[in-house]
Each structure stands twice: as C-alpha cells, then as structure tokens.
N, C-alpha and C positions, 0 to 999 in steps of 0.2 A: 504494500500500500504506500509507503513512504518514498520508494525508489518512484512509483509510476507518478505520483506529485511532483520530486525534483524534475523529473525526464519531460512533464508535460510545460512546468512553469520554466523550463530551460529553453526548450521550442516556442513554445510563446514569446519568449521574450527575443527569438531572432537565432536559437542555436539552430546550425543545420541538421537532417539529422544524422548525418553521416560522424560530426562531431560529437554528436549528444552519444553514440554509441561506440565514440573512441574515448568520450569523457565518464561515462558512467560504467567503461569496460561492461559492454554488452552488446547483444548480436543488433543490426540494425530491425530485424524480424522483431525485436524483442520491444526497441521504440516506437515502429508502428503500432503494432496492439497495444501499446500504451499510450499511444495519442490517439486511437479507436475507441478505446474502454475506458473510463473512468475510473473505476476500479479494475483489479485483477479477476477477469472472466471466469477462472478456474480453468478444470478438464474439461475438453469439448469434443464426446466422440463425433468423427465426420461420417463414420462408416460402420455397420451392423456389425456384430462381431461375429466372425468367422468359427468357425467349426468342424476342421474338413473331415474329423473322425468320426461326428455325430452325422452331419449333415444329412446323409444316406439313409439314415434312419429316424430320421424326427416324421416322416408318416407314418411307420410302425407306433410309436412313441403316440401321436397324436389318437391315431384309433385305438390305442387301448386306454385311454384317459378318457376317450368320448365313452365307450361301451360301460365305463363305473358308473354311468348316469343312471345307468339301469341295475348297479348293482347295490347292497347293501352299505349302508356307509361303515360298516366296518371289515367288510370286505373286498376296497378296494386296493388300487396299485398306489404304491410308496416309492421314491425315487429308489431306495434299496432294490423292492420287487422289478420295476424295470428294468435297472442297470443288470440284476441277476437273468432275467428272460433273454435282456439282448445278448447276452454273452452264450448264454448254454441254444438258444433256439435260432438267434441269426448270427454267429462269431465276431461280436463286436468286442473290440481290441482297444477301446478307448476307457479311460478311467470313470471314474465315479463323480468324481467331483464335475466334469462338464455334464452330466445325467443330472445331478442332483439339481446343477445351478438353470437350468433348462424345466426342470418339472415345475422348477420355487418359481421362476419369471412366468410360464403360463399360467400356473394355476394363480395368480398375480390379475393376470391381465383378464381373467374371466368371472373372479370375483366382481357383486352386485356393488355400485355406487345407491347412495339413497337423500334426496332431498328432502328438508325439512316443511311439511306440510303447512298450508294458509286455510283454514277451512272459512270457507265465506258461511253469513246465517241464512240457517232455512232450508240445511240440510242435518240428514239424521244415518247411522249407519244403527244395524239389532244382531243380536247375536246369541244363542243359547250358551247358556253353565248349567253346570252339575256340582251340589252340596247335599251336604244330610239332614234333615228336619225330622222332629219329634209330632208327627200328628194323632191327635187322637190316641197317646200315649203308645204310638206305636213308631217306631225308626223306620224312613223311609227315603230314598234317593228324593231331592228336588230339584225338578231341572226349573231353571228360571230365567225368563225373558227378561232381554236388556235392549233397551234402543235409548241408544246417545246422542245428544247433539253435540258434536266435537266443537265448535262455537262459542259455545255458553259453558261446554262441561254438565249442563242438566241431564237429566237421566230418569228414566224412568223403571223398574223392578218390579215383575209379576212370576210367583210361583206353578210350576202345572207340576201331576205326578207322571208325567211322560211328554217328551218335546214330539206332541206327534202335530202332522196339517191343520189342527183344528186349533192345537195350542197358539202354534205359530199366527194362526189366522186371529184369535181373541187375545193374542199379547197385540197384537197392532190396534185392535178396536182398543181395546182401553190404552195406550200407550196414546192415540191420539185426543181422546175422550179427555185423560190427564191434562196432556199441554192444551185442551180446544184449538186444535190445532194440527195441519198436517204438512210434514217436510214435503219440499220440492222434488227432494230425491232421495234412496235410502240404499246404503250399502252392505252387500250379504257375503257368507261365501257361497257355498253350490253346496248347501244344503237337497237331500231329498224329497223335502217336502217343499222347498220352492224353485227347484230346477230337475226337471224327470231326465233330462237330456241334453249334454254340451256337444254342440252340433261341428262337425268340422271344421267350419270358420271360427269357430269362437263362441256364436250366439248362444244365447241359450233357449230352450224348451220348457217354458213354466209349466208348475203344476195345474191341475185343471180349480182346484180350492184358492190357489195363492192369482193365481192371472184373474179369477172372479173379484179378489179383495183388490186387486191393484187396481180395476174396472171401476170398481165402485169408488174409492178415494182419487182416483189419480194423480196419484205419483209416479215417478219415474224411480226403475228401479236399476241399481249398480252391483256388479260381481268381481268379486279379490280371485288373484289369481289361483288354481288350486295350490293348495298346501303353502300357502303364502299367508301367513295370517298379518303381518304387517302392511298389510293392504288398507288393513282397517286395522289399525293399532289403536285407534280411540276407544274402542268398544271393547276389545280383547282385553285393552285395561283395565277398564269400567268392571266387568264381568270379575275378575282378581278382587277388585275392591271393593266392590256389592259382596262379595263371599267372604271376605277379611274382617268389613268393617260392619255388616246387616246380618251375620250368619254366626259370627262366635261373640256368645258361648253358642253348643250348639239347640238352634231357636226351639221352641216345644210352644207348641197350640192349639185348639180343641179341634180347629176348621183349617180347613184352608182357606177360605173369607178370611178369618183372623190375621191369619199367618200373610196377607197381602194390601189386609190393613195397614197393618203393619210397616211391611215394604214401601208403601206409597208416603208413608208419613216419614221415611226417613228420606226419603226421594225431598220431599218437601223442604225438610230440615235442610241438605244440603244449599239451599239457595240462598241463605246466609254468609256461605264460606267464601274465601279469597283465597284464589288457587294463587302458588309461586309462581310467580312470573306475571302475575294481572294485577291491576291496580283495582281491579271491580269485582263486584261478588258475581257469583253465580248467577242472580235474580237479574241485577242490573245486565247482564251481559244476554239471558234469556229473552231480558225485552223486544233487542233487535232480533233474533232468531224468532219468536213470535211474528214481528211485524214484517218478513219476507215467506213465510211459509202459506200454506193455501188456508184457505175456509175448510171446519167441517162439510161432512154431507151431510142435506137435511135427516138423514133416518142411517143409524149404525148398522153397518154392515151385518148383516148373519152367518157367526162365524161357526159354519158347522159340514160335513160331508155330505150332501145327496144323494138318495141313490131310490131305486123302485125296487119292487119283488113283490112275491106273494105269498099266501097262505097258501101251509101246507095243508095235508091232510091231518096233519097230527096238530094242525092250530099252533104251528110253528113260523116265523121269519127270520130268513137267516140274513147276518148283515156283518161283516168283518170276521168272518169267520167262527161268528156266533148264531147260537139260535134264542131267540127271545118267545116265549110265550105268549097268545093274545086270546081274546076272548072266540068261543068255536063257534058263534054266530057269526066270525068273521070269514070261516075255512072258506077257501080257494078265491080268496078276492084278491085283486091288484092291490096293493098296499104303495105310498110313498116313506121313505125313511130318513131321519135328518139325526147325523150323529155329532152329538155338541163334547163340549170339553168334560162335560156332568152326565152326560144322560145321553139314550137314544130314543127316539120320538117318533112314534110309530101311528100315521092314519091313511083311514080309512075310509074312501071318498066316494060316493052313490057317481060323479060324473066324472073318475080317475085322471081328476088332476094333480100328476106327482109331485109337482114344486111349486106350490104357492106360497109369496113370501109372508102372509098372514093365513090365520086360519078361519074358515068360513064359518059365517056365521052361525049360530043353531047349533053348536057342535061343545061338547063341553072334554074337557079330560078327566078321565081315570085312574087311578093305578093300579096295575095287575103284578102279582107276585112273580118272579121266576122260578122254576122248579128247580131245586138243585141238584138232585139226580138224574133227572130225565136230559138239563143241560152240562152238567159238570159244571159250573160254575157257583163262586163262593159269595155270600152278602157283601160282601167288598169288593167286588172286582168282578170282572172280563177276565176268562184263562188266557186270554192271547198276551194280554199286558197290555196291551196300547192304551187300555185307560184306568185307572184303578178304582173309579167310581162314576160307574154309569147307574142309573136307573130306567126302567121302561114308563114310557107315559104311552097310552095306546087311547087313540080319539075315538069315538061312537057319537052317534046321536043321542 
C-alpha cells in the first residue's frame, strides 16, 4: 500500500515511469498496475484452472453426483468415495487432493442462495401441526390449523382430531370469520387434501372440496415447492410457536369447543405484542392487512364432503367406508350425504335433490342410534379414523 502511494504521487508529480521503476527498484509492469489501481488489486486469476489428470473425467464425476439426487442422503458419494471409484473402475492416476478440491467447488456452486422476504398486506399463507391434547380426559393427537398473515404476524389457531378435507375446508371458514376478512392470496404446500395432482408443468389439480371453498371466497391460491418448507417459512414458524407457547403444559379440556376457545383467545392476546424488529404491535400492523384483503361472503361457506347413495336392504348407507344406520321406512331410497368435521348428515328427499345448500322446508331432524355390532364401530369414533367424532342426523318428514 505504501510503495503504490510513493510510485503514484512520484508520476504525478512528472517522474517518468521508466525512472519511477529505476527509483523504487521495481519492474516497470509493476508501476503500471500501480498507476491502474489505487490500491494493490491482489491475485487475479486470468485463466480456469487446469486439470489435465482430472479433466477426462469430470463427466464421470458429474453423473455420479447428479444420480445422489435420487439417492438417500446418507448414502451418497464423498470426495473419498469418488477418488476410490475412479481409480479401481476407470484407472485414474491423479491424486486426491485435485478430487477432493473439485467435488468442494461444485457442490459450492449448486448450493440454494435465499432472499430475505417483503410480505406486502393482504396476504395469508395455512398450514397443519401435530401436538397432544387431553380431551375428554382422554390423550389424543391434535392436528391444528394455522393460517398467518406474514405482514402483521396475526395468526389464527383451530384444533381438528384429524387434518382431513373437511378440516382443512372449516379451518379457512373460521380463520376468515376470525379476521372478517379474507386474504388476496394464501400459500400451501401440496397437501392431499388441497392438491389431488401436480401436473407436469407444474400446475396443480385441486381437490374437488378445496377448489368448491376457493369458489366461494375467492382467493387466489399459492404452492411451496415440494419438500421445501421455507417456501413458506412464516407459517412453518407460526405452527412451532402455537405448539411451544398454546400447547405446554400439555392443554386438557372437556370439548373440543373449549379446547378452540381457547386457541382463539390466545390468537387475540397476541395483538398486543411487539415483535423484534417492529416498532408496532401486532394489532397496529393487522390494520393495514385488514384494509387490502377482500370482503367476507355474504353466507359461510359449507365446509363438508358430498356425496349421494342409497339405502340398503339392511336400512344401511355406506359413506367413507362406513355404514350408518337409518330409519327402514327409508330402504332402497336415493339418499344425499354431507360429511362435516362432527357429524354425517344423512336425507332423504321425496324429489332426490342431493345437494341442496339449505334444507327444505317441512323436514325436521332426528337422531338415530348406530348399531355397534352390526357396524363395528365404537361411540366415539369412525373405524377408518378420519374423524373421531361423527354422529348420524338422518332427515324425515
């Protein structure tokens, strides 16, 4: 640093430089880059660096690094494994160390870069967790819907005893019912229940429940890459912290109502807080996310499965691979059936309209018992699991 200051303020001031590099005993090359540079440049390779005893084999090399893509990540090639393959399977004569320093520069140059996200307001990304709950003094998985608005930070928390399409579909009805309000766009992964099929392009195939609920609110909906959960990191966090900070000790409640009362009031509570890094609460910062997101729709969605069949001969309706019991003044009639988060809902229509969104007039409901022998199934439950508390309501005149 000191030499290129004399050598520049020597030239300036009128030395030639043929002097400046008889006066500072150095190469005239040397006073150039130093009236070039301001400072000393450093090393500057010109040219890729050579290899002539690998060279021959860096596409051996490259295709067995691409094929671990598919393999197990603890079983794939290590610069050791390589340099060992090339020598015993192609007679490579070159050392280890030009193997080693070759595997360390690719696998370098094919690692993910990541930009630090802006989330504008008026968007919402949801996502299911899995924690344990005490209901009904009994221990039981609870999987629980999260939808965030990365934005605000607000968040919303509802428990199901199974994340099936119907859950999914009545964590969005009350998540929007919560904020009166519905984001512009909502980001998933490729869940089953809201994508049946990722299409060769890319797009996807919603489910026939989740594309009805998108219809009806309209939003626009967004999908993380597979197996990429920092796609949506807002939620994935969210989900950690609803389970860290809502879940221990672990919660015990008579209902599940209770157990989501619950949830909603600590959802609440949070809009008080001031996250690190925000000069504004929760609340304050929900306002703007509020004030770009859509309007309710005038009538909540009905978040439940459709589907038709009929009475058996045995005064049976099969629906999820259940059979429910109904009254035998009903046998061999068309029936419509509507499978909620609580119950399956089973009528019985003189003009076999199977999907009516209310039900006609004149018609009252029931309850009919389910036999537990005749079905296999227990007061608590569906054998399949998909819901852990259904009941039958069955319509009559």
């Amino acid at each position: 640093m000191e030499l290129y200051r004399k050598v520049r303020l020597a030239c300036a001031d009128g030395m030639s430089r043929r002097a400046a590099a008889r006066h500072f005993n150095i190469s005239r090359d040397t006073v150039a880059k130093a009236l070039a540079f301001s400072v000393p440049p450093g090393y500057r390779r010109t040219a890729p660096i050579k290899r002539p005893k690998l060279d021959g084999f860096i596409a051996i090399i490259d295709a067995w690094l691409e094929g671990d893509r598919e393999a197990p990540g603890k079983q794939r090639h290590t610069a050791k494994r390589v340099f060992d393959r090339l020598r015993a399977e192609h007679g490579f004569t070159g050392g280890y160390t030009i193997v080693k320093d070759y595997v360390r520069e690719r696998e370098r140059r094919k690692r993910e870069m990541f930009v630090p996200l802006a989330h504008p307001p008026g968007h919402a990304q949801a996502d299911f967790g899995e924690a344990v709950a005490i209901i009904g003094g009994i221990e039981q998985k609870a999987c629980f819907f999260v939808m965030d608005l990365p934005h605000s930070d607000a968040c919303f928390v509802r428990a199901y005893p199974a994340a099936t399409a119907e859950a999914w579909a009545d964590g969005h009805v009350h998540a929007f019912a919560f904020f009166g309000r519905v984001p512009l766009s909502i980001l998933y992964d490729n869940d089953r229940c809201l994508v049946s099929k990722i299409l060769p392009d890319g797009t996807r195939k919603r489910a026939r429940l989740f594309s009805a609920l998108q219809s009806h609110y309209l939003f626009h909906d967004r999908y993380g890459r597979p197996g990429k959960g920092n796609d949506k990191g807002s939620v994935e966090g969210l989900v950690g912290f609803a389970r860290r900070n809502f879940m221990v000790p672990i919660p015990r409640f008579a209902t599940w109502e209770e157990f989501n009362a619950y949830l909603e009031a600590q959802c609440r509570k949070r809009w008080n807080d001031i996250l690190r890094g925000h000069k504004e609460t929760i609340g304050a910062r929900l306002e703007r996310d509020l004030a770009a997101m859509r309007p309710l729709a005038t009538a909540p969605f009905e978040a439940c499965a459709q589907a038709s069949g009929q009475v058996s001969s045995q005064a049976l309706v099969r629906y999820d691979t259940n059979d429910y019991s109904v009254p035998v003044a009903h046998g061999h009639q068309d029936v419509w059936i509507r499978g909620y988060v609580e119950e399956v809902v089973i009528g019985v229509n003189a003009g076999s309209k199977m999907h009516q969104p209310a039900l006609p007039d004149g018609w009252a409901g029931r309850h009919f018992g389910v036999f537990d022998q005749t079905l296999g199934l227990s007061s608590g439950g569906v054998s399949s699991g998909r819901l852990r508390a259904r009941r039958l309501l069955c319509l009559s005149r």
